[in-house]
C-alpha positions as CSV (number, residue, x, y, z in Angstrom):
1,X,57.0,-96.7,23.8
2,X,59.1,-99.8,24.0
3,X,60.3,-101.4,27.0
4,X,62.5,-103.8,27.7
5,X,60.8,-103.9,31.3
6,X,57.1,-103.4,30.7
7,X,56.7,-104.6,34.6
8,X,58.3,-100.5,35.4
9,X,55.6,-98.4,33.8
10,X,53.5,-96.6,35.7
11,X,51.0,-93.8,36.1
12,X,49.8,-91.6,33.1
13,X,52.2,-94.0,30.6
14,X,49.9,-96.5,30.9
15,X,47.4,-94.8,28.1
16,X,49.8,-94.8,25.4
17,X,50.8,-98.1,23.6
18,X,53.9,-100.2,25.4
19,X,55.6,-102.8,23.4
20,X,58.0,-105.2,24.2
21,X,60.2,-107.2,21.7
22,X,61.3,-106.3,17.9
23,X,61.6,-102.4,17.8
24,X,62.2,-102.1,14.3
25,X,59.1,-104.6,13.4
26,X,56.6,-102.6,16.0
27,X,57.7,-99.3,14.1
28,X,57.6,-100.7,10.8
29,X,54.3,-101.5,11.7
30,X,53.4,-98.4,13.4
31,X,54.1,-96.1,10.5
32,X,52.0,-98.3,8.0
33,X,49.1,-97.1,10.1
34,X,47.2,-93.7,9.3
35,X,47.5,-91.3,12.6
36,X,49.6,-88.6,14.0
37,X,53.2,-88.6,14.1
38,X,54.9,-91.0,16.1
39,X,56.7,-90.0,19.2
40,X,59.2,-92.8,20.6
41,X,61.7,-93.0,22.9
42,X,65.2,-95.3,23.0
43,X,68.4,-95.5,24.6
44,X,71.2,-96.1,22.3
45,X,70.9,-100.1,22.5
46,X,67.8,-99.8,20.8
47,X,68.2,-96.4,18.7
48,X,71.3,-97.7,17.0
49,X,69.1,-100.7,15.1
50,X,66.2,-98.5,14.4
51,X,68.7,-95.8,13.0
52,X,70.1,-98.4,10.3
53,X,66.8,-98.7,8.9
54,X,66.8,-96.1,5.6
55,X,63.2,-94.4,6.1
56,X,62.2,-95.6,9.4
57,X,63.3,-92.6,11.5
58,X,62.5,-89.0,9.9
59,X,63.5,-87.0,12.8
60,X,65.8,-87.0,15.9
61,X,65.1,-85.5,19.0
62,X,69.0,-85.1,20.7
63,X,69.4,-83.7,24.5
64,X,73.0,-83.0,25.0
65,X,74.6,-82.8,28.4
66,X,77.6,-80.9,29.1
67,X,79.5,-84.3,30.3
68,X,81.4,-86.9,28.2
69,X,81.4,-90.6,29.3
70,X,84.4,-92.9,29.2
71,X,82.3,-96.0,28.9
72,X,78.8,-97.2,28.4
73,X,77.1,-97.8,25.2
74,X,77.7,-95.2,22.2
75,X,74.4,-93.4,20.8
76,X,74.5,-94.8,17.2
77,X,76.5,-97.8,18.2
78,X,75.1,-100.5,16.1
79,X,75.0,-98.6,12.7
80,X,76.7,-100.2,9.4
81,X,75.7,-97.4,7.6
82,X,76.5,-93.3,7.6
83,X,73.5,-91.1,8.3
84,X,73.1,-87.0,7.4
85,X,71.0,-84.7,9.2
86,X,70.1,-81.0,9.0
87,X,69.2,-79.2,11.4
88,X,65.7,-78.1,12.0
89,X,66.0,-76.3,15.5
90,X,68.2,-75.7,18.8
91,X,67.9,-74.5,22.3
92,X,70.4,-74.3,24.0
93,X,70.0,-74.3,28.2
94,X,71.7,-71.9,31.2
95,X,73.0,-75.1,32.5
96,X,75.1,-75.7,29.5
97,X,72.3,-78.9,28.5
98,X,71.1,-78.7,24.7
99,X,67.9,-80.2,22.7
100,X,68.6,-80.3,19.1
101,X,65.9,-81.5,16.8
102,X,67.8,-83.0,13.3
103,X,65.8,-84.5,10.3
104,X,67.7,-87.1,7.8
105,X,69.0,-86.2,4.8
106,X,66.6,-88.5,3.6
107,X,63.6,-86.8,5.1
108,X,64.5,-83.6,4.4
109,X,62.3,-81.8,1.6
110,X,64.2,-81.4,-1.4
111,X,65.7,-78.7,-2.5
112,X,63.7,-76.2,-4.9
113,X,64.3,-77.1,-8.6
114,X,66.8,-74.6,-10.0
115,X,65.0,-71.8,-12.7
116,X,67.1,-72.2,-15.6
117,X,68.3,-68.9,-15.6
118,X,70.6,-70.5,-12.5
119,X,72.6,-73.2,-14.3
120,X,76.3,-72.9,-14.6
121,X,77.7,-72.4,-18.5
């Protein structure tokens, strides 16, 4: 997790790793380690940075809300770069509210090879 106000975190968040500062360099770092996956969590001031970096983020966790906002900051604000995604799953809520779970292009396994019988004369 990484907080811009470590001062708020409370109860059972206090077991997992907080970090303050550089997002990109506590990931980086992070993901050179051997372990589990990493689970992380950002607004969009902080997710649009980390989403610029090619290979830092496999996989994108999206909760969308039936609402659009006139103002505030955008969710991939800060990117100079395009990013593709497929999509690996979707649920979709009563409320209208839906999570949808998208890896990169660029995490994505590749497709099969083609058998040769396949190719285009």
């Amino acid at each position: 997790m990484s907080s811009g106000d470590i001062s708020a975190i409370t109860g059972s968040a206090r077991s997992r790793e907080v970090r303050s500062g550089n997002a990109v360099e506590h990931l980086q770092e992070l993901k050179e380690q051997d372990g589990a996956d990493i689970v992380a969590s950002f607004g969009p001031r902080t997710l649009g940075p980390l989403a610029d970096v090619p290979g830092l983020i496999e996989e994108y966790l999206l909760v969308i809300h039936p609402a659009v906002l006139a103002a505030g900051p955008r969710l991939f604000g800060h990117l100079t770069r395009d990013l593709g995604f497929t999509l690996a799953s979707a649920r979709v809520f009563d409320g209208g509210a839906a999570v949808m779970r998208y890896r990169t292009l660029e995490a994505a396994d590749p497709p099969p090879a083609a058998d040769a019988t396949d190719k285009i004369r």
